[in-house]
SEKOLTOR-893743 format. One line per 3 residues: number of its first residue (from 1); their letters; for each residue x, y, z of C-alpha. Coordinates in Angstrom, 2 decimals, padded with zeros to 5 digits. Layout:
N
NUM> a> X:Y:Z ~ ...
//
This chain:
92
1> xxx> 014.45:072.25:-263.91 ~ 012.31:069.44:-262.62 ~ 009.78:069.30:-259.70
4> xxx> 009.83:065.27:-257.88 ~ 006.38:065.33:-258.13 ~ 005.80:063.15:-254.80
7> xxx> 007.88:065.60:-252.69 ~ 005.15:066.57:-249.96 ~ 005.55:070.23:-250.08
10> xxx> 005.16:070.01:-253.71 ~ 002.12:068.24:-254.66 ~ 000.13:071.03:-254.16
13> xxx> 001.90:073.32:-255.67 ~ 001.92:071.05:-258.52 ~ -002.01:069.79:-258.22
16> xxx> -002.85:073.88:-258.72 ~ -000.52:073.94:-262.15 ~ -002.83:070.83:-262.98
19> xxx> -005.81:071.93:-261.59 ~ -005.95:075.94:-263.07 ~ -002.61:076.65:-264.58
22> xxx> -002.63:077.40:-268.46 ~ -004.59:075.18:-270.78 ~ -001.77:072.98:-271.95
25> xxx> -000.73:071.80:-268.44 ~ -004.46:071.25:-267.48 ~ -004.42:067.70:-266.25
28> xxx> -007.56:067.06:-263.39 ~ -006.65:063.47:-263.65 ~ -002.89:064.08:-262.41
31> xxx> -004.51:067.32:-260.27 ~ -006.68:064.94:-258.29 ~ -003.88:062.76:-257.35
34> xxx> -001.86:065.02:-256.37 ~ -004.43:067.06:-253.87 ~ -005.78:063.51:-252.46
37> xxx> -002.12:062.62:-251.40 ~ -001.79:066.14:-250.21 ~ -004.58:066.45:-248.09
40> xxx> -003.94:063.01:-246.78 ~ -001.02:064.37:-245.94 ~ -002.44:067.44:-244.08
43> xxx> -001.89:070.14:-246.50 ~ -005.58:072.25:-245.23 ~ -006.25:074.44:-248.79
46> xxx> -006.28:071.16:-250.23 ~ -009.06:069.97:-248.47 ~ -011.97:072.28:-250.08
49> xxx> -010.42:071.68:-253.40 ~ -010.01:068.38:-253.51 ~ -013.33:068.16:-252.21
52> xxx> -014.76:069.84:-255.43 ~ -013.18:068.36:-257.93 ~ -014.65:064.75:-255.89
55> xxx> -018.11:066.36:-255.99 ~ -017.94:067.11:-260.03 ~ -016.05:064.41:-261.26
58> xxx> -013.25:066.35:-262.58 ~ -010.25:064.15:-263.20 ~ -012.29:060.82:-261.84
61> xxx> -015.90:059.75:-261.16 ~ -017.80:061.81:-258.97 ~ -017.66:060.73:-255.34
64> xxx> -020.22:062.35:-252.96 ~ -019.25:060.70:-250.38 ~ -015.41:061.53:-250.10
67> xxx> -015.89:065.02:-251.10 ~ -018.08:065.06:-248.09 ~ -015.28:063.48:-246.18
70> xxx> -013.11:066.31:-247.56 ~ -015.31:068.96:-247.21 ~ -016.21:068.11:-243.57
73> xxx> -012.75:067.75:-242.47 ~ -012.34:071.38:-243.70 ~ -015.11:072.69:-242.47
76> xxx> -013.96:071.56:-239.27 ~ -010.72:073.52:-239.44 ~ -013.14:076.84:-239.90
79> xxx> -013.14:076.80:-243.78 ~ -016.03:078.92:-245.00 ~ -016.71:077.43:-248.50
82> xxx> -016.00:073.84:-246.99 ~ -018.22:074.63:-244.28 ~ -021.00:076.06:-246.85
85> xxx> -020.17:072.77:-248.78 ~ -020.71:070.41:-246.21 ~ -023.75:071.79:-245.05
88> xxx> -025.43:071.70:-248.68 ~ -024.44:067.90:-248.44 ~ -026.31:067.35:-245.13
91> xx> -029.28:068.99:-246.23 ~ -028.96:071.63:-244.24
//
C-alpha cells in the first residue's frame, strides 16, 4: 500500500505518522511540510501543531513569527492551547 503523500486529506494524516508515530518513522523535517501545506490548506488541528513545531524548531529553524501566524489563526477559530499560545507570544 502507498499513501500520495500530497493528496490533501492525507498530509495530515501523514504529518502525525512523522510528527509522533513510532521512532523509526519520526521525520519533523517531512512532518513540518506536510502540516504547513495542510494548514495552508485549511486543515484547523493543524494549525496549533504546526504552530509548535515553528516555535521549537523541530524539523526547521525556529520561526516566532509564523508560529504566531499559526497560532493566532487558531486561536481565532476558538482553539484553547492556540489561544493560550498566542497570548504568551503577545505578552499577555
Amino acid at each position: 500500500m502507498s499513501i500520495e503523500p500530497e493528496y490533501p486529506a492525507a498530509l495530515p494524516l501523514l504529518a502525525t505518522i512523522y510528527r509522533f508515530g513510532p521512532e523509526e518513522l519520526q521525520n519533523h523535517s517531512a512532518a513540518r511540510q506536510r502540516f504547513n501545506k495542510a494548514a495552508e490548506l485549511g486543515y484547523l488541528s493543524s494549525l496549533p501543531i504546526i504552530g509548535a513545531m515553528c516555535h521549537d524548531g523541530l524539523g526547521g529553524d525556529p520561526d516566532h513569527a509564523v508560529a504566531a501566524k499559526w497560532f493566532e489563526i487558531a486561536a481565532n477559530e476558538d482553539d484553547p492551547y492556540s489561544q493560550n499560545a498566542y497570548g504568551e507570544w503577545l505578552g499577555c
